[in-house]
Residue, then its C-alpha position, 0 to 999 in steps of 0.5 A: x614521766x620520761x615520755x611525758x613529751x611524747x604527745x607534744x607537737x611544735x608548731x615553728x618554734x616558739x609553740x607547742x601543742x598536745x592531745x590528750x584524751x580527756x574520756x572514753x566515751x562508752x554512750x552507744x550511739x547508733x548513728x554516725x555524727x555526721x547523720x546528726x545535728x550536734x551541739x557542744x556546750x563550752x566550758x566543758x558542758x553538755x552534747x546534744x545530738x538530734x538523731x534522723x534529722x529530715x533528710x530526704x533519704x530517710x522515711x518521713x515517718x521515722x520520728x527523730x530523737x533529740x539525746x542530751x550526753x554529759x561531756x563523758x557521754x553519760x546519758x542525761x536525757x532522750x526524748x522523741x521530737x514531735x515539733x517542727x523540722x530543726x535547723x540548728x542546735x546550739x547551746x545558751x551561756x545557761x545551758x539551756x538547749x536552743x532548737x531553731x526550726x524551720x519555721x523560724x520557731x526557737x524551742x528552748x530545753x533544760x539540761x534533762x529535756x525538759x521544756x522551758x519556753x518558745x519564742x518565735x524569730x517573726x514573720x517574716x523568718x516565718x513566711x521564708x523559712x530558714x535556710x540556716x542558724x547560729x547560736x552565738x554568745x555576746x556579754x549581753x548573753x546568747x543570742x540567735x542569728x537567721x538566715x531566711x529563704x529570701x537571703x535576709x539576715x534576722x538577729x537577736x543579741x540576747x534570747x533572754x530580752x528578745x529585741x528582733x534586728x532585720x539586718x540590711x539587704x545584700x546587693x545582688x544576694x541572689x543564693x545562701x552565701x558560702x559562708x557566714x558567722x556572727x561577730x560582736x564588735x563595740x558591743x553590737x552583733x555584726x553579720x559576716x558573710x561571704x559572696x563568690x570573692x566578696x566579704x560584707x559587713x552587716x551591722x543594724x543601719x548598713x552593708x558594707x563591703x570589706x577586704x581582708x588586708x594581705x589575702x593572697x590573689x586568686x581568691x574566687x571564693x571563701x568556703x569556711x570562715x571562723x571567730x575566736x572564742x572572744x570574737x577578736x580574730x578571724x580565720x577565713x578559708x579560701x578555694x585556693x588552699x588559703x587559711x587568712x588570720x587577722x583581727x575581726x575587725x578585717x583591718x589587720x592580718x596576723x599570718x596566711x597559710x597555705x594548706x594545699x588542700x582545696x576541699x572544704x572543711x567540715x569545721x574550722x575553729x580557733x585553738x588559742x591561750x588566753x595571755x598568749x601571742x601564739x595564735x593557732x586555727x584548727x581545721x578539720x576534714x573527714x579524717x584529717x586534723x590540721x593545727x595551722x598559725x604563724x609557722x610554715x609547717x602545720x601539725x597534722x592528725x588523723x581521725x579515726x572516726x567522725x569528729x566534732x570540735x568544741x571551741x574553748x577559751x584555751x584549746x579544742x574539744x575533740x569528740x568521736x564515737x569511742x574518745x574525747x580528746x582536748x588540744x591546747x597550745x602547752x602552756x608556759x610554765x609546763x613547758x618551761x619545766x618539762x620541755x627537753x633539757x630544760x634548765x628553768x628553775x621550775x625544771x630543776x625544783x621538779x628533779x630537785x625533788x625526785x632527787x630527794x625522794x630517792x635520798x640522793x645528794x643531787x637534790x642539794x645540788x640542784x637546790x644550791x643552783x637554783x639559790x645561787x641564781x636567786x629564782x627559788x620562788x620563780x621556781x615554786x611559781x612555775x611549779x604551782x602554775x604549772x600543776x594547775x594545767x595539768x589533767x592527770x592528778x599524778x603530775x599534779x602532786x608531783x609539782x606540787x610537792x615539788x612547790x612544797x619542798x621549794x616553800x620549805x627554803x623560803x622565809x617568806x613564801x606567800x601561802x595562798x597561791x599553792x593553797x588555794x592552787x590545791x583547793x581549785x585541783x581538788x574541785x577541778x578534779x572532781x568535776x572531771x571525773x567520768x560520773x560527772x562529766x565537766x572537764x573545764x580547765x583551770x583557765x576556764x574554771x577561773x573564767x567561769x567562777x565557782x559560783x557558775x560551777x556550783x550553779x551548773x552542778x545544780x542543774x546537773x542535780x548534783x546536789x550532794x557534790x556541790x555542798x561538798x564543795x561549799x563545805x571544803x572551800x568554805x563559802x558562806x551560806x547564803x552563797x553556798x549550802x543554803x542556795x543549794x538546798x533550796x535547788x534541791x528542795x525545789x526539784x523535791x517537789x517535783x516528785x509527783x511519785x511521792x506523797x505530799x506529807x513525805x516531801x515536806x517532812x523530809x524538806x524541812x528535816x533537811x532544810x530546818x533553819x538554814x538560814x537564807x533558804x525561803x520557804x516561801x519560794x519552794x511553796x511557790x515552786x510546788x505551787x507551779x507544779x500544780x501541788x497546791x497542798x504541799x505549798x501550804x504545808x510548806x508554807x508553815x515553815x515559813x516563819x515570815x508572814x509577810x512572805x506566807x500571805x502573798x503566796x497564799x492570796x494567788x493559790x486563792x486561800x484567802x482566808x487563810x491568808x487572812x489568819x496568818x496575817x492577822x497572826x503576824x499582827x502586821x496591820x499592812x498586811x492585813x489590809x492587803x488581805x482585805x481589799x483582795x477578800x473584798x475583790x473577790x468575794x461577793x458583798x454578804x460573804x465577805x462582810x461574813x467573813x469579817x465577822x468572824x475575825x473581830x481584829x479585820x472587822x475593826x480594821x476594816x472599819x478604820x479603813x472605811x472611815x477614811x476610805x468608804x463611809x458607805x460600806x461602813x455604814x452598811x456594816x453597822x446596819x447588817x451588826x445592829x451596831x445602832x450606837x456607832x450608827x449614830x455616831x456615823x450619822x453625826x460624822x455624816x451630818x457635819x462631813x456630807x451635809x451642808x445645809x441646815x436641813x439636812x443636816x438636822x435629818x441627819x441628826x434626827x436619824x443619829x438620834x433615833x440610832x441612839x434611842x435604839x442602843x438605848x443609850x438616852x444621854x447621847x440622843x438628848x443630847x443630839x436633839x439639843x444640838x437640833x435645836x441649837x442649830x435651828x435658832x442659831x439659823x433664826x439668830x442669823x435671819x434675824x440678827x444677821x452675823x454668823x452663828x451657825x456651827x457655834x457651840x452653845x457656850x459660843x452662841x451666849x457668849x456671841x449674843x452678850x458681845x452683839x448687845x443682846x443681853x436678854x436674848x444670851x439669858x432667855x438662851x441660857x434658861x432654854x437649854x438650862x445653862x447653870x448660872x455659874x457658867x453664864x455669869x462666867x460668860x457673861x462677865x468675860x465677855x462684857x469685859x472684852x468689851x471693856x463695857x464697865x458700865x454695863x459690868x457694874x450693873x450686870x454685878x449688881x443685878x444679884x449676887x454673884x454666884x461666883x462670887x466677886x473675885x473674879x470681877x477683880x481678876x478679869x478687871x486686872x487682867x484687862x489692866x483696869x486698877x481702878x475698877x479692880x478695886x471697886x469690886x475688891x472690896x465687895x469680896x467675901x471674907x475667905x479671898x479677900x486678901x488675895x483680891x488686896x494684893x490682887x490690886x496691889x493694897x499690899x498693907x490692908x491685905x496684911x491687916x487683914x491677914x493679922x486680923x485674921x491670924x492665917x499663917x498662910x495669907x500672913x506668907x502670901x502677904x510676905x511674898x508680896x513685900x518686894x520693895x522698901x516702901x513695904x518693909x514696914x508691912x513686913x516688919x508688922x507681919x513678923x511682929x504679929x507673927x511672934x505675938x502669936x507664938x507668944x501667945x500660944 
């Protein structure tokens, strides 16, 4: 603790930086780095290194091996590269590996070497090859900038949605600029590229020249330039010893340092803090390190070895054969607390603290200044942000029990910074261990999200370590173990080695009823994989039918997709499972397949009603279903057939259809309906009007309203209509007419077989009284009070309700007297009533 300083290094006077080791790296290589194209992912991600690159002292023979290391130099893959000469390597903001050849062909590679896809940068990358390659990351996401053999520009902002820009020509471009990089401004990727003394801007539409405000005079040439990690500034290194810092839009300069050296450097990258002024560009040659910024010293290291720089959001990884360093401006609270003495609040909580441990009374001293002064809970805050900058897990306790101690005086101390402060330690902590190999920082774990380091343990297959960190941060399911497990059942699969009974037994002893794990989607992976038997054995653990049957149909197990769909009783379902059977089985297999499923069949066959009447008809033949062949015929005769002919065709076959079910009433009755459309056609030849389509009770009705008495009744007698139903039509109708004359001759034809008292009530309701009354009284005995009050001879139907004693036509009668002229009936109908009584 007391050399905790000791690796601290200022840069002028408001800044410190250090280096600390981060791992040893124990990964053997066989090559120096310098032999190697190499590729360092950010936040702490993986090392690519593509060993005997094409050199021209090496054999052409000697194939090259592209290796894939952890942070830690752990081996992650190795694989002997068959492809195309490579120009550069770099990594996406997924991790995948992105090798741009010389061809202009862009190979993409997972994390363990497996191959995800390829994409070609066009033509014309391909006719001129490429000279040189950057891989760069845009919010969009990682994109790929060309520099051909023909001194053109091509870029795409983001791999994922390739869109090829040709950027602009340079004037007078006649060589490979010295140095160029890719910026991203307002949302749009630029090219910044260097000619002799001159700097051009290349955006979509056009080149531009630009000039770094304050560059110091004798420029010739600029030998290495460099973007932050956020594109907002720029560093350019010139032949004159000269490192420029200003924005990246070149219209402001931040400071000019002269490092009197004018060889070029190996790399140059930024090493600033998020939130901090400080702005610090780190510049490497073969064995020397220099952390230049606003400060007329630099800080110088030496290397030992071949070095690689990493760019972070918040310093520089440093990686070399045997070590891999990190170096980062100190941030503010550490150096607060720990600078030399320091008099900050959290400096005298943190030896407050030790004070106490060793039961000493300076504790309360300390205690008592800081309270005096009123920044206890400044000091447990420094003490909390600090710990979270610190790598070694010992300094980290120590601030944060020095946090804990100074919460102890504090009434009102929210919790949740110091408990979620150790929860994130604790993750951090465990992800940097050497096994695992993710040394992200606290600023780049809060950068990244616990969600896109939980992905990346996924695609570690670091299956066991990530769940422990959703179980211990307690993420809902659906976001964590669940999520995870589905990763994990999907690289089950994968497993060709291992039966396909095995794998899905120990995924669903695993997985179980995880919620938001899909089945259904780990049978699609399996499938993908050429394992077809073991997506269908998973897919019966998918309780989703909607999710099993489209899975099911592309694996081409049709019919078992019918099965389930017809299980999940869903009839869209089963519809979509149908139209593709129908696609792709021939006519006679599938209407066999059909019959053996009675539920599709009747499905099948409410879609062909509607959709296709043919093929319908075609079913009912291949079943000798001869009564709903008739009945088809029916439908047809009136649907498709418009003249008469046809139509009695039609009807002809419906009826020898129905024949054949031997159901007789049904062909009759089609034939009856043959005749009744051939006279209604000889009805309208020859009384002219509409009578086609009419029903039978329609057609007399039609004959009765035209005056054509005779021929409604030699009708009625042809398709023995009952007298009942013709007197009933015959009287309605002569009553529309309001034919009284006629009506009364129609009544007194014969008798009535309907008797006379609906002659009363269509007369009222055609409001005639007067001809009401004449069939009134022609009524029978039974309803002939009902016809009285019917015309509203309230008085004689209650003579006729006394003479017949009937206590319910004596109340219907009742129910009639309303007004005071038939309180006298009233008052005789309750005289006959006592009467009555008397008499019993």
């Amino acid at each position: 603790m007391d050399c905790y300083t000791a690796n601290w290094n200022p840069l002028g006077d408001s800044a410190f930086y250090r280096k600390y080791e981060l791992y040893s790296m124990d990964w053997d290589l066989k090559e120096e780095l310098r032999d190697c194209l190499v590729a360092a992912a950010p936040y702490g991600g993986p090392i690519a290194l593509l060993r005997n690159p094409w050199r021209k002292e090496k054999a052409a023979s000697v194939r090259p091996v592209l290796d894939i290391y952890s942070a830690s130099g752990m081996p992650l893959a190795s694989l002997l590269w068959k492809s195309g000469p490579v120009v550069s390597l770099g990594w996406s903001a997924e991790e995948e590996l992105l090798c741009v050849q010389e061809d202009g062909a862009v190979l993409v590679y997972g994390l363990h070497g497996d191959f995800r896809r390829h994409f070609s940068m066009g033509n014309e990358v391909l006719q001129n090859r490429v000279l040189d390659a950057r891989i760069f990351h845009t919010e969009f996401g990682s994109g790929v900038a060309i520099l051909t053999g023909a001194h053109r520009f091509t870029l795409s902002a983001n791999v994922g949605d390739l869109k090829l820009r040709r950027m602009p020509e340079v004037p007078g471009l006649q060589s490979a600029p010295s140095c160029w990089t890719a910026l991203c401004q307002d949302r749009v990727a630029h090219i910044l590229l260097a000619v002799g003394p001159d700097l051009y801007l290349l955006d979509h539409a056009a080149c531009s020249a630009v000039t770094p405000p304050g560059l110091a005079p004798g420029v010739s040439s600029f030998l290495q330039m460099a973007v932050s990690f956020t594109y907002r500034h720029l560093a350019l290194f010139t032949d004159t010893g000269y490192i420029w810092m200003g924005t990246a839009s070149l219209k402001e300069k931040l400071c000019e340092f002269n490092c009197n050296i004018r060889a070029p450097p190996k790399q140059m990258v930024w090493c600033s803090r998020p939130r901090s002024k400080e702005r610090a560009v780190v510049v490497a040659w073969e064995r020397r390190l220099m952390v230049v910024g606003d400060a007329s010293e630099s800080i110088q290291f030496v290397l030992d070895e071949d070095s690689y720089l990493v760019p972070e959001l918040d310093g520089v990884r440093i990686f070399s054969r045997s070590t891999h360093e990190f170096l980062h401006e100190v941030p503010a609270a550490s150096e607060e607390i720990f600078k030399i003495a320091s008099m900050a609040p959290g400096a005298l909580l943190l030896e407050a603290q030790k004070e106490y441990e060793k039961e000493s009374q300076k504790a309360d001293e300390y205690l008592r200044e800081i309270q005096e002064l009123g920044q206890l809970t400044q000091a447990v805050q420094q003490c909390i942000e600090a710990a979270g900058h610190e790598h070694q897990p010992d300094m980290q306790k120590s601030l944060l029990r020095a946090a804990s101690f100074g919460k102890c005086f504090l009434d009102r101390f929210p919790p949740n910074s110091f408990v979620h402060m150790c929860q994130d330690l604790r993750v951090l902590n465990a992800v940097r261990d050497y096994h695992i190999g993710i040394p992200l920082t606290y600023s780049q774990y809060k950068q990244l999200t616990i969600q896109v380091l939980l992905d990346r343990l996924v695609l570690r297959r670091l299956y066991p370590l990530a769940i422990q960190i959703c179980e211990y941060l307690r993420l809902p399911e659906v976001q964590g173990v669940s999520r995870i497990l589905a990763h994990w059942a999907c690289y089950k699969v994968q497993q060709k080695d291992v039966s396909d009974e095995d794998v899905a037994r120990a995924i669903n002893q695993k997985l179980g009823d995880t919620p938001g794990v899909s089945y259904s989607d780990i049978a699609a992976r399996a499938y993908g994989c050429g394992r077809t038997e073991l997506a269908i054995k998973l897919l019966e653990y998918e309780p989703r039918s909607g999710e099993q049957v489209p899975l099911l149909l592309k694996m081409k197990r049709s019919k078992l997709a019918l099965s389930k769909a017809i299980e999940s009783g869903d009839t869209d379902l089963v519809f979509t499972v149908l139209l593709h059977l129908k696609n792709e089985l021939n006519r006679g297999d599938f209407f066999m397949t059909l019959r053996n499923q009675p539920m599709a069949l009747s499905l099948y066959r409410q879609f062909c009603k509607h959709q296709e009447l043919e093929t319908l008809k075609d079913l009912y033949n291949q079943d000798d279903n001869h009564q709903e062949l008739g009945s088809f015929h029916i439908r047809a005769s009136y649907a498709a057939e418009e003249r008469i002919e046809g139509r009695v065709a039609a009807l002809q076959t419906a009826a020898d259809a129905f024949y054949k079910a031997k159901n007789e009433f049904a062909a009759k009755a089609t034939e009856d309906q043959m005749r009744l459309l051939r006279l209604q056609r000889r009805l309208e030849d020859e009384l002219g009007g509409q009578f086609l389509d009419l029903s039978l009770h329609d057609t007399v009705t039609t004959l009765i309203l035209g005056g054509h008495n005779k021929r409604a009744e030699q009708l009625a007698r042809d398709f023995r209509v009952p007298d009942k139903r013709l007197w009933w039509l015959k009287l309605t109708a002569l009553a529309d007419l309001e034919d009284w004359e006629e009506l009364e001759k129609f009544s007194k034809s014969k008798k009535s077989p309907i008797g006379y008292l609906p002659f009363v009530e269509i007369c009222m309701k055609q409001h005639n009284k007067y001809e009401a009354k004449k069939y009134a009284s022609r009524v029978g005995p039974e309803q002939k009070v009902k016809a009285l009050l019917l015309v509203g001879d309230v008085a004689q139907a209650a003579d006729v309700a006394i003479e017949h004693r009937n206590e319910a036509e004596l109340s219907l009668v009742l129910s009639h007297c309303t007004g005071a002229t038939d309180g006298a009936t009233a008052d005789k109908i309750q005289r006959a009533r006592a009467q009555a009584q008397k008499n019993q």
